[in-house]
N, C-alpha and C positions, 0 to 999 in steps of 0.2 A: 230710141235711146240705146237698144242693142248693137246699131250701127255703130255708136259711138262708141260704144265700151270697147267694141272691138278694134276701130281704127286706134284707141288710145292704147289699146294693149298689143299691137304690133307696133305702134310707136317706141312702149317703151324696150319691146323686144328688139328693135332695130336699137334703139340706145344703147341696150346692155351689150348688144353685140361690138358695137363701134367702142362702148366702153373697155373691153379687153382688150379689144386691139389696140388702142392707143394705150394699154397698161403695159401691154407685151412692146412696143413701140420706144415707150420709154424705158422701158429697162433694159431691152436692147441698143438704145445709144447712150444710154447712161452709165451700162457695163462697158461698150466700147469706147466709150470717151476715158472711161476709166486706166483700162489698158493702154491705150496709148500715152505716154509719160508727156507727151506736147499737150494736151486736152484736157488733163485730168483736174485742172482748173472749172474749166466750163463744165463738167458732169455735176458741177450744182445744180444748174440751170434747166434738170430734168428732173428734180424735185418736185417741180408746180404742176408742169404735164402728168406727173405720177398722183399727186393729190388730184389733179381735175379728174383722172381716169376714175380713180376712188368715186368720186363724188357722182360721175357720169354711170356708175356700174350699183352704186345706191339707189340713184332716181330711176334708173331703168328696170330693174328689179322693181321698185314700188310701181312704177306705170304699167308693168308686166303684169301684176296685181291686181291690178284695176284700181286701187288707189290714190284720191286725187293726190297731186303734190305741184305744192305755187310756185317752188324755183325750177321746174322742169326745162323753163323754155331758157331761162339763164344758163344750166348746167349745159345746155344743148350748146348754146352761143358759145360758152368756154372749150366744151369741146369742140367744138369747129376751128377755134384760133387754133388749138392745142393740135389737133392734127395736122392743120398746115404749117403751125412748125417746123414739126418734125417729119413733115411729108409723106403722111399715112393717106394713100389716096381713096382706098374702098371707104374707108372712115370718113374721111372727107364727104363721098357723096352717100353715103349712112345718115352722116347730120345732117347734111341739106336735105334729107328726104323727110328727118325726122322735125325739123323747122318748118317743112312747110306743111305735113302733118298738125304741127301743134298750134299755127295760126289760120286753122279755121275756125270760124267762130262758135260751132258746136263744140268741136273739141275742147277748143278755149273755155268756155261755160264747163265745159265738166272737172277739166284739172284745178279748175279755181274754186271748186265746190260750188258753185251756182247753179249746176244742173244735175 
């Protein structure tokens, strides 16, 4: 069980980390879409990447925790789209490390409160 707790709390420290970077990510092409007077249209469109970051930098902090939490692998999957968006690539393989972290089935039993 100690195995566990541990691979799910560098799990979520790998989340929280991928989480900033896609928050820093976004607000760096959401300030420069800004600036540029052609693009300042599309700098909405960095609004949801900035909520997923939010949301990716919550769960990662609580898996940091040790605390379970059921949408963890959701938050993961949103931030994975979310940085290939906007082509954050350390992030990118952050999330896939933390995906295949969180579908083991031990781990799985513990975030879902079953173990």
């Amino acid at each position: 069980m100690e195995r566990v707790r541990r691979e799910y709390k560098n799990t979520g420290n790998m989340m929280l980390a991928a989480g900033i970077m896609n928050l820093l990510s976004a607000v760096g092409w959401g300030l420069g879409m800004i600036f540029t007077l052609f693009f300042a249209c599309l700098s909405v469109f960095y609004i949801i990447p900035f909520v997923i970051a939010i949301f990716e930098i919550i769960c990662g902090s609580t898996a940091a925790a040790e605390r379970p939490s059921s949408n963890i692998k959701l938050v993961a999957i949103l931030g994975l789209i979310s940085a290939g968006l906007m082509g954050n690539v350390v992030s990118i393989i952050l999330e896939i490390l933390v995906l295949v972290n969180l579908s083991r089935p031990e781990v799985e039993d513990f975030y879902m409160g079953r173990g």
